[in-house]
N, C-alpha and C positions, 0 to 999 in steps of 0.2 A: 504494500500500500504506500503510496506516496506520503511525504511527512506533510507537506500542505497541500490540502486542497485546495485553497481558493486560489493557490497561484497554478496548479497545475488542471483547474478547471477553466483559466485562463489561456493557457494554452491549448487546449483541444480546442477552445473556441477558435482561436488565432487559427489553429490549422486546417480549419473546417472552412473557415474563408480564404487563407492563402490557398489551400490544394486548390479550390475555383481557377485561380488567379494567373498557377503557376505556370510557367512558357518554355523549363526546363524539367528533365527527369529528374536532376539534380535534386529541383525544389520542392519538385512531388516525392522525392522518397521522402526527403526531411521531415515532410507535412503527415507523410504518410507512417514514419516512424514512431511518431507520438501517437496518431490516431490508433493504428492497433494495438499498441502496446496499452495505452491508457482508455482508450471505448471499448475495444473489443476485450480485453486482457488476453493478449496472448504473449506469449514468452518472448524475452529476444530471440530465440532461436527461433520460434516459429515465424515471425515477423522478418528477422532476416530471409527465410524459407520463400517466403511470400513476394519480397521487396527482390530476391535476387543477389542478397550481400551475406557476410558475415555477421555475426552476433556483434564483434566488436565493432563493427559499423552502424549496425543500428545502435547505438551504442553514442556512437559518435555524431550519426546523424539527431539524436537527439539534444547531445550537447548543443549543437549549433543552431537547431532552431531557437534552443532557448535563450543564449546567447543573445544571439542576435533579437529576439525577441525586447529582452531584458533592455537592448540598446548597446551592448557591449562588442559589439562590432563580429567581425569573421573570426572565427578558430584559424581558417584553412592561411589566412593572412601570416601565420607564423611557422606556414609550412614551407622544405625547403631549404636551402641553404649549403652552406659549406661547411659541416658538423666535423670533418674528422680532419683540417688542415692543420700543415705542420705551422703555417703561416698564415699573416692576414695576405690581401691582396698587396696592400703596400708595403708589408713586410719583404714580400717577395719582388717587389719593384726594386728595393735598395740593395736586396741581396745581386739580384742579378745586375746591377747596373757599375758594379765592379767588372764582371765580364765584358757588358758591355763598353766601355773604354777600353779593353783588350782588343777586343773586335775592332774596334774604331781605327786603333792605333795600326793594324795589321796582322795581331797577332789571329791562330786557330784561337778559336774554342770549342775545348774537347769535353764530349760529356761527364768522361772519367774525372777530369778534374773540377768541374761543377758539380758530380756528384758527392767526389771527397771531400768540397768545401762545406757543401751542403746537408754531410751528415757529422762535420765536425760542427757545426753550428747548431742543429739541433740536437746533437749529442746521443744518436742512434743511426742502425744502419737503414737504409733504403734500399727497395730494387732501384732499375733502373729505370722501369716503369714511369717511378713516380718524375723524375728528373725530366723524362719527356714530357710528359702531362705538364708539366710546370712552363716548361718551354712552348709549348704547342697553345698552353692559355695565354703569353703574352706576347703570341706571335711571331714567335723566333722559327727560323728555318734552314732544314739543312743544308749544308753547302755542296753540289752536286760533285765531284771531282770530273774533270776532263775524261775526252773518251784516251786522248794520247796526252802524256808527261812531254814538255816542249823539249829536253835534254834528253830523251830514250836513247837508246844505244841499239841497235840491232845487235850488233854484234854477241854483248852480253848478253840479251835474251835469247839465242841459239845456242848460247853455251849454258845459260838454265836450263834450255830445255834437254839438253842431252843428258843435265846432271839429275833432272827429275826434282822434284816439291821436297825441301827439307819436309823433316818428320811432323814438327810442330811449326805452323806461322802465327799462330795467336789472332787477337780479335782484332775487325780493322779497326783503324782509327774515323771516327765520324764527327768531322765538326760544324758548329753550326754558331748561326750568324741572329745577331737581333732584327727587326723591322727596320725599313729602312738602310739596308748597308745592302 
């Protein structure tokens, strides 16, 4: 049983005119969230069952009609975000903008050593993953290498190729450039 009546007979009333009204699915579940559960009394599961959601949605959907009801604006408004960063956005502006004067000047820049700096700064490791993703949000791009080196040698590479692929060559190197360069 609900602990007030008079405020939750206010709402079925509310929803009985909004469901009229509504122009989305959205706002007919919401309407319709309270109505079963509090006209009909059916369970959130059943209600969910009905609506098409989970228990915890109708659930939810009823926060938000009352919510917003009440005057207190969207739930869904504080949905979203960037919950699990190692950084702010500007945080990460200042980080990398040491690289970028690298780049500027002429130098590569190599992921590996944006990586190294960037898990000595926040003081654990990362994949590499995350280093791209970082790069990719502030627009930075890789730098394509040539199809030919302007110094090649033929000669030398006839004579690799007779000698065959050392054992190990390791990872290439990949570097990449800010916006703008």
């Amino acid at each position: 049983m609900p602990h007030n009546l008079k405020k939750t007979d206010l709402f079925v009333k509310s929803a009985q005119e909004q469901v009229r009204d509504a122009s989305d699915v959205y706002s007919i579940r919401k309407c319709l969230a309270i109505l079963l559960v509090n006209k009909l009394r059916c369970t959130l599961e059943d209600s969910g069952a009905i609506l098409g959601v989970s228990a915890a949605t109708v659930k939810r959907l009823r926060r938000e009609f009352q919510s917003a009801s009440a005057g207190e604006g969207s739930l869904r408004a504080n949905w979203g975000g960037r919950r699990r960063s190692f950084m702010t956005i500007e945080e990460e502006k200042v980080f990398l903008s040491g690289f970028t004067e690298k780049a500027k000047s002429g130098e590569l820049v190599i992921i590996a050593a944006i990586r190294e700096s960037f898990e000595e700064k926040i003081g654990r490791e990362v994949p590499p993953s995350t280093i791209t993703r970082l790069l990719d949000r502030h627009r930075w791009r890789k730098l394509e290498p040539e199809p030919r080196h302007p110094d090649e040698d033929k000669l030398a590479q006839a004579a690799f190729k007779k000698k065959g692929l050392p054992k190990r060559l390791g990872r290439p190197v990949i570097s990449w450039l800010p916006p703008g360069l």
